[in-house]
C-alpha positions in Angstrom: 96.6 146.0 122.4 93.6 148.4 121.5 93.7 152.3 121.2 90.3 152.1 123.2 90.6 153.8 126.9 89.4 152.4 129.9 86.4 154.1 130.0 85.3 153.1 126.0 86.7 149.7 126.9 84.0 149.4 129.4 81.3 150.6 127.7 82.3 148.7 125.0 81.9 145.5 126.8 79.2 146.6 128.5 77.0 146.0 125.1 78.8 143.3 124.4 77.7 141.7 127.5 74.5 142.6 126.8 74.4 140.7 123.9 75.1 143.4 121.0 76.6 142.1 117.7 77.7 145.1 116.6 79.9 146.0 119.7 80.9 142.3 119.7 82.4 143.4 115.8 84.3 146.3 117.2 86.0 144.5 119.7 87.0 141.9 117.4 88.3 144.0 114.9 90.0 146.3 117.5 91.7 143.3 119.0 92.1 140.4 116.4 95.4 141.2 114.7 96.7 141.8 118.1 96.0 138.8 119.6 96.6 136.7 116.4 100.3 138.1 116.7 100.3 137.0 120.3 99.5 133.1 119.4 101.6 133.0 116.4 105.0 133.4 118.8 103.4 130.4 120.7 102.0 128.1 117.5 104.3 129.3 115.0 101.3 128.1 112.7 99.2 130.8 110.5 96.0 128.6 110.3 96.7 126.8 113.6 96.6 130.9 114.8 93.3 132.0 112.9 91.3 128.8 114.3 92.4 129.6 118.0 91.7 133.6 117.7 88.4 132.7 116.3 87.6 130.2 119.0 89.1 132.6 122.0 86.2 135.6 120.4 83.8 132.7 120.1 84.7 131.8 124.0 84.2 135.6 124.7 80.8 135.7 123.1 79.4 133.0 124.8 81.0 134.2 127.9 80.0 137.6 127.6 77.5 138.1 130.7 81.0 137.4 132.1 82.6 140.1 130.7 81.5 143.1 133.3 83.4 141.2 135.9 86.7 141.6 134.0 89.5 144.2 135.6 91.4 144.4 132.3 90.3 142.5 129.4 93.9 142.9 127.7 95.0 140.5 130.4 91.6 138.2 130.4 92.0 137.5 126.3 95.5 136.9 126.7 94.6 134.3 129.6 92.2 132.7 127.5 94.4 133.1 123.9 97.2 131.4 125.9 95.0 128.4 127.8 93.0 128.1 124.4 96.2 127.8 122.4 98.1 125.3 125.6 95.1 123.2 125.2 94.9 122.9 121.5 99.0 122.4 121.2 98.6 119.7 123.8 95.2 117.9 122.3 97.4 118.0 119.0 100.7 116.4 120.5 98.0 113.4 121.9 96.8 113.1 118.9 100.5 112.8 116.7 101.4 110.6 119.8 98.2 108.3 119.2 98.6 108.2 115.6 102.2 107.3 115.8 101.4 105.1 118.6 98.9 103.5 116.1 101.5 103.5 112.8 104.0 101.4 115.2 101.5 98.9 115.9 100.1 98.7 113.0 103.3 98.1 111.3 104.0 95.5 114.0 101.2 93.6 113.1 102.0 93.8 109.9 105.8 92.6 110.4 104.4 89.5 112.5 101.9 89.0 109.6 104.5 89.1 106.8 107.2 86.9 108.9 104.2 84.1 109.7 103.3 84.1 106.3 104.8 82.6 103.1 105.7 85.9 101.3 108.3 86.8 103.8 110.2 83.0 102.5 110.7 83.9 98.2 111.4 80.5 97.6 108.0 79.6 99.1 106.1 82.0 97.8 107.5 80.7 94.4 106.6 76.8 95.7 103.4 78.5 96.1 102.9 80.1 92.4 104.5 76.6 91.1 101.4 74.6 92.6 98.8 76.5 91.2 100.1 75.9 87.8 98.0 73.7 85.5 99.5 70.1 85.4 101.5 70.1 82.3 102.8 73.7 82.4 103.6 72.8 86.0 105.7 69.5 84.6 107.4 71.7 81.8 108.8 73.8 84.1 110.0 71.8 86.3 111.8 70.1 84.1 112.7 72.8 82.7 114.2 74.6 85.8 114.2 72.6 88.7 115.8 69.3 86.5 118.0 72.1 83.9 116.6 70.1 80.8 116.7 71.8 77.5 113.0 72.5 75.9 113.6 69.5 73.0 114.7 67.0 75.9 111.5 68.0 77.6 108.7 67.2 74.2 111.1 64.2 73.6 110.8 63.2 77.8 106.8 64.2 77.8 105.8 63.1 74.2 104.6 66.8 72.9 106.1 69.0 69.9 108.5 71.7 70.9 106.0 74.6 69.9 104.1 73.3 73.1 106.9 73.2 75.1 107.7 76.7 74.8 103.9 77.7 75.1 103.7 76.1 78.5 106.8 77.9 79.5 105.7 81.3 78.1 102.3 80.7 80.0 104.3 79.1 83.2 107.0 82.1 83.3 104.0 84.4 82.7 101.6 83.4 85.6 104.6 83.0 88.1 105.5 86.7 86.9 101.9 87.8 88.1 101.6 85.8 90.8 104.6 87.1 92.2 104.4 91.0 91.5 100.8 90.8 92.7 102.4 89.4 96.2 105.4 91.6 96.5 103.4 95.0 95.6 101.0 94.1 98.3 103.5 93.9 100.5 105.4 97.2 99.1 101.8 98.8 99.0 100.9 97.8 102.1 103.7 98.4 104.9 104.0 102.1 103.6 100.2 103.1 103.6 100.0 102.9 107.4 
């Protein structure tokens, strides 16, 4: 990995052990490029790589009284790169699996929610907007829609001039339009943003 022999190796991590920064910059830079090639085979990620090199050197530093123990620190960093990068790949296939775990029940809820409720029944949901209508825009269309009258049958039927007729329905189509949109885009919004 490094074009360091045995005995500058030692040396080398001799001061590092002992705490020196400077030594501690050498053997990063002799061995970083090296190692990130290593974890890239395994994480086939470039900043997934750079965050687990940096950690493994970070491991190594606060390990370092460690480090006059070691036989071959080639095969030490690669143990550590490779148990360092296991761990993280592992920790990140829990988390997907808890998050997708999560998604599914949150759309479940969501499912049960919408089928128990009166949005998942249009006809019901229109019921709905239909009874929130004021009393005589509610009458209009009704007789409008639900009884197929024409609009003059209706001002002759309810006593009011035509031009009110066709307010109420303006105002009736208008409010059932909103109602309606503001109750389906929830549900469009909603399922997808989990």
């Amino acid at each position: 990995m490094s074009g360091h022999s045995k005995n500058d190796l030692k040396v080398l991590l001799s001061k590092v052990a002992e705490g020196d920064e400077n030594a501690f910059g050498q053997l990063f830079k002799s061995y970083y490029n090296q190692l990130g090639d290593f974890v890239m085979r395994i994480t086939e990620s470039e900043p997934l790589t750079q965050e687990i090199v940096q950690d493994v050197f970070l491991k190594i530093w606060i390990n370092r009284d460690s480090l006059l123990a070691v036989n071959s620190f080639k095969a030490y960093l690669l143990v550590v790169a490779r148990n360092h990068t296991f761990n993280c790949l592992k920790q990140i296939a829990k988390e997907k699996y808890q998050k997708n775990e999560w998604i599914k029940t949150a759309l479940q809820h969501a499912d049960s929610n919408v089928e128990g409720s009166s949005d998942s029944n249009p006809d019901r949901l229109i019921d709905e907007a239909i009874d929130l209508l004021p009393p005589q825009q509610k009458k209009v269309y009704m007789l409008s829609r639900r009884e197929g009258k024409k609009h003059l049958e209706i001002a002759s039927e309810m006593n009011i001039s035509l031009e009110t007729v066709k307010k109420h329905m303006v105002l009736a189509l208008r409010f059932l339009k909103t109602y309606l949109r503001a109750h389906i885009n929830f549900l469009i919004f909603f399922v997808p943003f989990f």
